[in-house]
N, C-alpha and C positions, 0 to 999 in steps of 0.2 A: 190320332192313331189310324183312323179310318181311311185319311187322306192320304197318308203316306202309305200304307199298304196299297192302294188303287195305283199311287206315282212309283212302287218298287213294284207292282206286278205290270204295269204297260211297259215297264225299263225289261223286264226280264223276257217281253216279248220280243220288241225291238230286237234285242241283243240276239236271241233267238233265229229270228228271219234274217242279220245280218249274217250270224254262223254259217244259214243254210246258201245263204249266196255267196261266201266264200268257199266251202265244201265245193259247189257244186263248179267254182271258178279253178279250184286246182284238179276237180275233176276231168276237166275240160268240155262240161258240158256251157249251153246257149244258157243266158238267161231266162229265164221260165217269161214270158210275154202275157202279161196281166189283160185283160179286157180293155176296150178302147170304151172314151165316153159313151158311145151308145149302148154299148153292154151294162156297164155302171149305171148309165140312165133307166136302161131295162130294169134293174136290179132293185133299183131304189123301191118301188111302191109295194114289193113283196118285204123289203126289209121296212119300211114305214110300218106297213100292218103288222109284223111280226114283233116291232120297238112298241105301237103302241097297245098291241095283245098283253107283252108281258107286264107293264106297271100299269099304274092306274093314273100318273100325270098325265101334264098338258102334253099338247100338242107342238109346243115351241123346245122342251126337254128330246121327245124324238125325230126331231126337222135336226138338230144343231148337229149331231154325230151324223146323222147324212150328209151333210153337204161337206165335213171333215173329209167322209171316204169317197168322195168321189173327186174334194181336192187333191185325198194323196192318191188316186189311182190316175187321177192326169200328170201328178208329178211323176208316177214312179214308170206311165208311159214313156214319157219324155224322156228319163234316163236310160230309159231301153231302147229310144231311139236315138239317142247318141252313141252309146256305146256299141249298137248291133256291128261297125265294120270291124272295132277289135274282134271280138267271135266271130267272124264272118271268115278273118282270117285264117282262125284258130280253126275253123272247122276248113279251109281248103289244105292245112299239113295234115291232119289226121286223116284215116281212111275213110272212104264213104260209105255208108251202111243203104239202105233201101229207101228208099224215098217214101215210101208209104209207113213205114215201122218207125221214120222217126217223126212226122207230122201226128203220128196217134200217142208215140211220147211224149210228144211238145202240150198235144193237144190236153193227154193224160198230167202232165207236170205244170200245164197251166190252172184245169180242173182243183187238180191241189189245194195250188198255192194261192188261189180262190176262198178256195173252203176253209182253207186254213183263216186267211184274212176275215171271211168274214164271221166265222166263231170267235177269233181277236176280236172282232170289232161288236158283235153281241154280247160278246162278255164284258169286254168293257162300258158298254152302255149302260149293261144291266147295274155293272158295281159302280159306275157312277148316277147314275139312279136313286141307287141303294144308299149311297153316299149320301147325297142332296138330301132325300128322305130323311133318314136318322138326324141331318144338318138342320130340317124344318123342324122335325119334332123337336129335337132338343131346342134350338132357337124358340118355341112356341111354348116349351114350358119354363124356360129361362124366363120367356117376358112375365107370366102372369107370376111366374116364384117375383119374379125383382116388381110389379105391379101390386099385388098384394103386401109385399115387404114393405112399400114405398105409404100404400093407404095406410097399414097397419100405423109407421109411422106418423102420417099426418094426423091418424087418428087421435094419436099419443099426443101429439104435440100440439094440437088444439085443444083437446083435455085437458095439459098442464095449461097454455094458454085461459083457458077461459078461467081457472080455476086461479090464477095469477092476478088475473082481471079480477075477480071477486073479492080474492085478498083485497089489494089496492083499491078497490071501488068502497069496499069498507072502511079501511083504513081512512082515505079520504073523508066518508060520511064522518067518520068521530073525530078527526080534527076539525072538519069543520064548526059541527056541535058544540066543540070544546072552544073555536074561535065565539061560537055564539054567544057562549054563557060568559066567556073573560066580558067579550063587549058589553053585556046587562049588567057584569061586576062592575068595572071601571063607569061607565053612565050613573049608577047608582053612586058610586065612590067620590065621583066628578059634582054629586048634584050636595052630595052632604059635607063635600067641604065646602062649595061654593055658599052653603046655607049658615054654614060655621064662621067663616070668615066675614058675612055679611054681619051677624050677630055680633061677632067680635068688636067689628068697627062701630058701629051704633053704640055699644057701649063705651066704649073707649076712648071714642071721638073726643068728649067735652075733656077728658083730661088731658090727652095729649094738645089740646089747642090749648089750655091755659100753661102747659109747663111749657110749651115755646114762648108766649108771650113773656112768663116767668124769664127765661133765659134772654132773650133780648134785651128785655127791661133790663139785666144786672148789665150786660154789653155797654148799652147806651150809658150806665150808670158810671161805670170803672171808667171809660174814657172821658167820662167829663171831670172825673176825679183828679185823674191826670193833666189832662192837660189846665185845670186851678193850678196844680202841683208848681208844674213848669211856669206859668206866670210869677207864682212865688218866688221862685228860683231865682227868675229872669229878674225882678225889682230887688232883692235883696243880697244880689253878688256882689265882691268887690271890685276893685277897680282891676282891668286887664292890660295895660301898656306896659308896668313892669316885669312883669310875669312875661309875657311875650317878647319883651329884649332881652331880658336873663335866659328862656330858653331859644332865643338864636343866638347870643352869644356863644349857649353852649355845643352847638350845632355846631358855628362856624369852626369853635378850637377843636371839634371832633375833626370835623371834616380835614383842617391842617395837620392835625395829628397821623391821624392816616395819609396826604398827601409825604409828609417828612419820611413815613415809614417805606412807602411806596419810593420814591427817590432813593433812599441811603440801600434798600436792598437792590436797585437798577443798578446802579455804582459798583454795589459788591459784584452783582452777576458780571456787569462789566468787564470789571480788574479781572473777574479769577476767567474769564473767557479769553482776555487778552492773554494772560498768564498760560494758559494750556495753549491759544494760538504760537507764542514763541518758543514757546518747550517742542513743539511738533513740526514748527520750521528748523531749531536747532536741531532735533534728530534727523531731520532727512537732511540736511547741509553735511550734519556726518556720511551719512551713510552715501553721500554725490560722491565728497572727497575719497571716501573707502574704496567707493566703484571706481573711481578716476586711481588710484594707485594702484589696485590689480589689473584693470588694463595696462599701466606703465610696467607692473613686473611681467606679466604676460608678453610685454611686447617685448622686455630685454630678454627674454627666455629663450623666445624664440630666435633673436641675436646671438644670445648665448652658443644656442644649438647649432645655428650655423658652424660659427667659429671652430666650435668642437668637432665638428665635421671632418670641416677644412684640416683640423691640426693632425686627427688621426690619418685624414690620406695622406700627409705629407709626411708622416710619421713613417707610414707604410712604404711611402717612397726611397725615404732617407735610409730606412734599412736594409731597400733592394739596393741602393746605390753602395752600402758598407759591405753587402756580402761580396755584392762584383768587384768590393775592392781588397778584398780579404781573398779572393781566389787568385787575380793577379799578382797579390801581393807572395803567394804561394809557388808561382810559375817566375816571378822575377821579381828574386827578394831585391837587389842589385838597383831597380829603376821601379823599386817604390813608392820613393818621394816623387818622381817625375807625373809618376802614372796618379796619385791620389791629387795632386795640382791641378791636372790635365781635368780629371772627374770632375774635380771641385768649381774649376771655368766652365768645363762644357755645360752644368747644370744649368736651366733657365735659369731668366730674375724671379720668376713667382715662385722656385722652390729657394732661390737664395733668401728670400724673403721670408718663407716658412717657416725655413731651418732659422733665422732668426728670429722670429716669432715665439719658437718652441724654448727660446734662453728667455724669454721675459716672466717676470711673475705673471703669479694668479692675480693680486693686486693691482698690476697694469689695467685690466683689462675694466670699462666702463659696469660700474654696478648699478642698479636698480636706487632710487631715492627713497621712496617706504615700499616699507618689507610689509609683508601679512601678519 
């Protein structure tokens, strides 16, 4: 807020000293002629002492707005010496006053707008000063509020920390205690069965070695049993050549049995395969001939058509030729007969032909050999 009031009160100066150079332009007076570098240069070490009288900063805070004003006082030379021949002009239409009353006005209206400038320019030091001040102090208790905020925290957080670490540092210690005493369980556990089982065997030993030998013994005993058996067997069978031609005779009549069965059912698949072969060459023989007599009626059809054609044009003809002769006959009944002779020659041969055509039966006429 500080800053922006500092940047809307140098605006409202500005705007200020541009007013008074406009006033004074439709007034028709001269530019007011500010001080030349050496004036400014004069000026500076009385306003040094008096920037660094009034605060209590460095030396570099009241150097930085001098060298501002003594930039804009060579700028604002310079516009005044560009522009002095428009007013130059302005002052040879208006009347001349005394030479002496207006170098003490110039003198007086420079005096001014001096003074003015440099109260602008003190004040705004001051409240930029004033500004940066309030800008350190607050920035300086900002850091130690966010500095303390910050220890505070770390303080916190190495507190929970250590106290994190203790938990776990404990926890640890009793697991591991707890790994110690399973390991003294199991060692002890490991030593008394190993002591059990030693025990076990020492007693045990004699009996389990005699009930193997025991079971061996019957082993060797039962096969030697058997195989007496089988020698008995082998001396006391009867004789095997009959028995061994009886059962390959009865192999052999198996085997022909099934070969007989196998033959008469090839046979049968045979005959009924041939039998469906000629029953399916019979139906398609039909079904050739079938196709072969609709294309023959097809093709007298279209015979037909023609014909039919032909007889109704000639039909058509023969009835223009009766009326023209049924009109004549009307204009000279008298040479009737002459005049229907005469028609009846002039007619070409392809309609003498038609008209008799049109006297033959329907039965004349070529028919089709099978029908559908």
């Amino acid at each position: 807020m500080e800053e922006e009031l500092a940047l809307e009160s140098l605006q409202h100066h500005l705007e200020a000293i541009a007013l008074m150079e406009k006033k004074d332009l439709e007034m028709g007076k001269k530019p007011v002629v500010l001080p030349n570098d050496a004036t400014a240069g004069d000026d500076l070490p009385s306003m040094r002492k008096d920037e660094l009288h009034a605060g209590n900063t460095s030396a570099t805070f009241a150097s930085q707005p001098s060298m501002k004003y003594v930039q804009k006082q060579q700028v604002v030379h310079a516009l005044e010496s560009v522009r002095a021949p428009e007013y130059a002009s302005q002052d040879d239409l208006r009347p001349r006053k005394d030479e002496g009353n207006a170098s003490l006005e110039r003198a007086h209206e420079a005096d001014v707008f001096a003074t003015m400038v440099k109260t602008h320019c003190e004040s705004l030091l001051q409240s930029s000063m004033t500004l940066f001040h309030d800008m350190e102090v607050r920035l300086t208790s900002d850091r130690k509020t966010i500095e303390q905020a910050l220890q505070e925290d770390h303080a916190q957080r190495q507190s929970d920390l250590e106290k994190a670490l203790t938990v776990q540092q404990k926890a640890v210690n009793d697991k591991s205690m707890r790994v110690k005493k399973l390991k003294v369980f199991l060692m002890r556990l490991a030593e008394l069965v190993s002591s059990k089982a030693t025990d076990h065997n020492h007693r045990r030993l004699l009996s389990r070695s005699f009930l193997a030998w025991q079971n061996y013994r019957r082993k060797r005993l039962f096969k030697a049993l058997r195989w007496r058996q089988a020698l008995v067997f082998c001396s006391q069978k009867p004789p095997r050549r009959p028995f061994l031609a009886w059962a390959r005779y009865v192999l052999d009549a198996r085997q022909t049995r099934q070969l007989d069965q196998l033959g008469s059912a090839q046979a049968e698949a045979f005959v009924t395969l041939q039998n469906q072969h000629e029953i399916e060459l019979e139906s398609l023989r039909q079904q050739l001939a079938q196709a072969h007599g609709e294309i023959e009626v097809y093709r007298l059809e279209q015979v037909r058509l023609e014909e039919d054609v032909r007889r109704v044009f000639l039909r058509g003809v023969s009835a223009m030729n009766l009326e023209a002769l049924s009109l004549f006959r009307n204009h000279a009944s008298s040479s009737s007969s002459t005049v229907s002779s005469t028609a009846v020659t002039s007619m070409p041969p392809s309609s003498r032909d038609a008209m008799e055509d049109l006297e033959l039966p329907r039965s004349s006429i070529p028919q089709p050999f099978h029908k559908a």
